[in-house]
N, C-alpha and C positions, 0 to 999 in steps of 0.2 A: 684360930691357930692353924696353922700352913701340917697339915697333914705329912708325919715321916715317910720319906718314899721307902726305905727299907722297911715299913710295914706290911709291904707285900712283895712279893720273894718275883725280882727280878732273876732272866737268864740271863747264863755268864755273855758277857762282850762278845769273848771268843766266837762262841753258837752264834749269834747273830751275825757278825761280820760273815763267818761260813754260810749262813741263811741267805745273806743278801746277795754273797758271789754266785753261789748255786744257783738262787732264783733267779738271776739274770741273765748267766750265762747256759742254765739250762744241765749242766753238766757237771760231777762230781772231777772230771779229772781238769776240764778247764777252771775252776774255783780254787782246784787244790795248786795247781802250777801260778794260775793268780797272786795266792796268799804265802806264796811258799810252803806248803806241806804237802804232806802225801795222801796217796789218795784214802787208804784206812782213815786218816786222823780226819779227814773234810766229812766221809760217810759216818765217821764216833760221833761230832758237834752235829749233823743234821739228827742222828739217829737218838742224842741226848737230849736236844732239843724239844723232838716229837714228846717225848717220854714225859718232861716237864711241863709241855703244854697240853700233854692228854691227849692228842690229836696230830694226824698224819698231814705232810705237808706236802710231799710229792709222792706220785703216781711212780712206779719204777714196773716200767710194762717192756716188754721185746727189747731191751736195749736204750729205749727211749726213756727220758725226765722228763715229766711235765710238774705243772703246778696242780695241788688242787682245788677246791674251794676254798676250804682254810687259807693256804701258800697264797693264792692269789690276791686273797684279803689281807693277811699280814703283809705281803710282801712293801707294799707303798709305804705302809706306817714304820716297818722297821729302816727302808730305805731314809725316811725324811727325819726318823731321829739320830740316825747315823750321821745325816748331814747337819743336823741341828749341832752336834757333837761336835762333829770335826768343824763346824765356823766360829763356835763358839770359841772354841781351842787354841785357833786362827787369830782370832781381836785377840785374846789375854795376849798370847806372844810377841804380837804387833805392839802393842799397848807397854811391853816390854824395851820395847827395842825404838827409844823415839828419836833416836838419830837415822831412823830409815824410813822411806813415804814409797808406800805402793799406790800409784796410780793409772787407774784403768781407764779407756779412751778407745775411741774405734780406729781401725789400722788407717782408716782416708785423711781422719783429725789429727793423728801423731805424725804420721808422712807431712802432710802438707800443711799442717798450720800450729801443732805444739813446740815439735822437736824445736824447729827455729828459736820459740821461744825461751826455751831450757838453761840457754848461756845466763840470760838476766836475772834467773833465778838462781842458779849455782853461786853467781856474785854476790847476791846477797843473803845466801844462807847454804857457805861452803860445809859446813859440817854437815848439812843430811844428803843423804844417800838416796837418789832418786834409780827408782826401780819400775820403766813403764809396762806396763798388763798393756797391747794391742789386740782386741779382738774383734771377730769378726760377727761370728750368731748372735754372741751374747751382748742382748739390746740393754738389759736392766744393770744394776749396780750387784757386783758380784762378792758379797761383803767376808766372803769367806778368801776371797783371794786379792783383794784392795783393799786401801786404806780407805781411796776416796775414788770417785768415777766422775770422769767428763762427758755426759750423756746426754738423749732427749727421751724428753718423757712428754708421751700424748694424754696420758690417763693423771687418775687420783695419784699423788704420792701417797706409796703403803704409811704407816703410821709410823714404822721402827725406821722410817729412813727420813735423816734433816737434809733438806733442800735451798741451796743459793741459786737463783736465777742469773741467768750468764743473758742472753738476749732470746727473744722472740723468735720462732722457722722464716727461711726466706728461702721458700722452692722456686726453682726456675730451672730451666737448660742451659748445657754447654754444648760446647762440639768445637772441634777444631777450625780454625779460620779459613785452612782450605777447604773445606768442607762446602760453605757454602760461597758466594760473592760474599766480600769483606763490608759490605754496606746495605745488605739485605738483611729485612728483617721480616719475622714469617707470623702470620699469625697464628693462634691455635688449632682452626681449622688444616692449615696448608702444613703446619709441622708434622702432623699427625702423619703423613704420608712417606715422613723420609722413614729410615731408619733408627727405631729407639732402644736404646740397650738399658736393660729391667734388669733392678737391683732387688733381687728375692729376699733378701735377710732384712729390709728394711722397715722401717715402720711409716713411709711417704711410699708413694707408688705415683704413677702417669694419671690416675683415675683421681687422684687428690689434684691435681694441677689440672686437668681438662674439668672436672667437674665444675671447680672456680669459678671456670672461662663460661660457663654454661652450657659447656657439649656432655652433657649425662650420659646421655643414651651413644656415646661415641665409642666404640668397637676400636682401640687401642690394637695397633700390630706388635705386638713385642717380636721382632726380628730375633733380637740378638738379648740374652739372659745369663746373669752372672749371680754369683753370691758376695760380691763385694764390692764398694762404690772405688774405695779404691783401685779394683781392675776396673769398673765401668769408665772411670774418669782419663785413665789409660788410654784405652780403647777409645774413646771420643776424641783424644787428643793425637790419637794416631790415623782419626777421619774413618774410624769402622761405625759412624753414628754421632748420634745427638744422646747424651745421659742429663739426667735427673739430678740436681742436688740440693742438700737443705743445709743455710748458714755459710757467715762468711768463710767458709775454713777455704775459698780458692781464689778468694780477692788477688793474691799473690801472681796467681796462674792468668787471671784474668791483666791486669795490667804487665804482666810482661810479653802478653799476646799470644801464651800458650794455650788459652781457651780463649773463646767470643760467647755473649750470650745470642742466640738468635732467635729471641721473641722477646719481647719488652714484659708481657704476660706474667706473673709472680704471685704466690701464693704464702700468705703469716699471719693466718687466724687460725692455726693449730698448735698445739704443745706450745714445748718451751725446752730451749737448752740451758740445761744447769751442771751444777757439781753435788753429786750425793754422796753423803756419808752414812754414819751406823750414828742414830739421838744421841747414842751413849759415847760416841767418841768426838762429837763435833767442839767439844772442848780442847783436843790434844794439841800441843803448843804446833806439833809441826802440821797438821790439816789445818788450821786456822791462817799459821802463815803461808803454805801454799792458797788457800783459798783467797785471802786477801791482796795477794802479788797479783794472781792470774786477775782478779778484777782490775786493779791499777792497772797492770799493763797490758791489759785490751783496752783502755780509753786511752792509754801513754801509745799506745802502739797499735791502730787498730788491722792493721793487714798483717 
């Protein structure tokens, strides 16, 4: 039998939420401007708090907040069940509302190879309400703020997340045509030496593509360093460099000759691009039918 939680005397919401602005922000008057209240009522929740757990949480020396032992140790656990809270929150609403589909994607995928597709999907399923998430850091499926995510994943899928396989990585370079002679083709050693513009947020790097090739031990120049393939791809097609990409998302770029590849060279014995959703939601009429179009109309349409 599943043990009552109100058998032991949880702190109010309130205190916690004031616990985790403070502990982050370091500061009773930034916590309280945070939350909306004042500075009294943020020092009452830290100071009711203390009292109910027995124990001090911050230091309050010359001016200064720190954490303490305690603060430091609670502070992660109260943060991840605040967020356990507010995602859970998140699905029931969504799960609510199923004329509306939040999907999350990275800003290079939606730019140059979803949004196009969008039209053939509104066609045939004009009642939902497509609401794209474009992000940049975030690599993983963000379930607290999507319904479903179009991503790559190099590792295990976690347990709580169902998985459709969309196709296999295909790392290679671009660069713009003037860039280099439009009929030269470079190998890996000779590429190394132009300029390569390094996409920091990503989960492929130069040293996945050179390692392939056999050059391990190769001392990669990163020139030129961005946080998003979207600008790298920019940037390569503006002739400031050679960029990195994985998947067809620029077939498009490539046959209308606004990229070239210049190395034959290519890397897809890592990951995999799929669509993730939440186990529990991979039933809902509209994930399933967006899931099931996006598969048709990549073989119906494959650039």
């Amino acid at each position: 039998m599943i043990e009552p939680l109100f058998s032991k005397k949880l702190p109010p919401l309130k205190s916690l939420r004031g616990f985790e602005s403070t502990a982050r922000l370091l500061s009773f008057r930034k916590a309280a401007a945070e939350l909306n209240l004042t500075h009294p009522a943020i020092s009452h929740q830290i100071q009711s708090l203390e009292e109910d757990l027995k124990v001090k949480l911050f230091d309050r020396r010359h001016r200064q907040l720190t954490l303490t032992n305690a603060g430091k140790r609670y502070y992660p656990m109260v943060r991840e069940a605040l967020e356990l809270l507010i995602s859970a929150s998140e699905v029931i609403r969504r799960s609510a509302s199923p004329d509306q589909l939040k999907v999350q994607s990275y800003v290079s995928i939606s730019i140059r190879w979803l949004a196009q597709r969008l039209s053939r999907f509104r066609t045939l399923y004009p009642q939902l309400a497509l609401q794209l998430i474009s992000t940049i850091h975030q690599q993983g499926f963000d379930e607290g703020s999507a319904d479903l995510a179009i991503i790559f994943c190099r590792d295990k899928i976690p347990s709580n997340i169902h998985w459709t396989p969309l196709f296999k990585p295909t790392l290679f370079p671009v660069c713009a045509a003037k860039f280099l002679l439009a009929d030269r083709v470079l190998t890996p050693e000779q590429l190394q030496k132009y300029p390569l513009i390094t996409v920091t947020s990503e989960l492929w790097h130069w040293s996945d593509w050179f390692n392939a090739a056999g050059l391990e031990d190769i001392q990669v120049a990163h020139n030129i360093s961005t946080d998003s393939t979207a600008m790298a791809v920019e940037m390569a097609m503006d002739g400031e460099g050679i960029a990195l990409v994985n998947g067809p998302f620029f077939d498009r770029d490539l046959a209308a000759g606004r990229l070239m590849v210049p190395s034959a060279h290519q890397v897809s014995h890592f990951g995999e691009w799929g669509i993730a959703c939440g186990q529990d939601m991979q039933g809902q009429q509209s994930i399933k039918a967006f899931t099931q179009w996006l598969i048709q109309d990549i073989h119906a349409h494959p650039r």
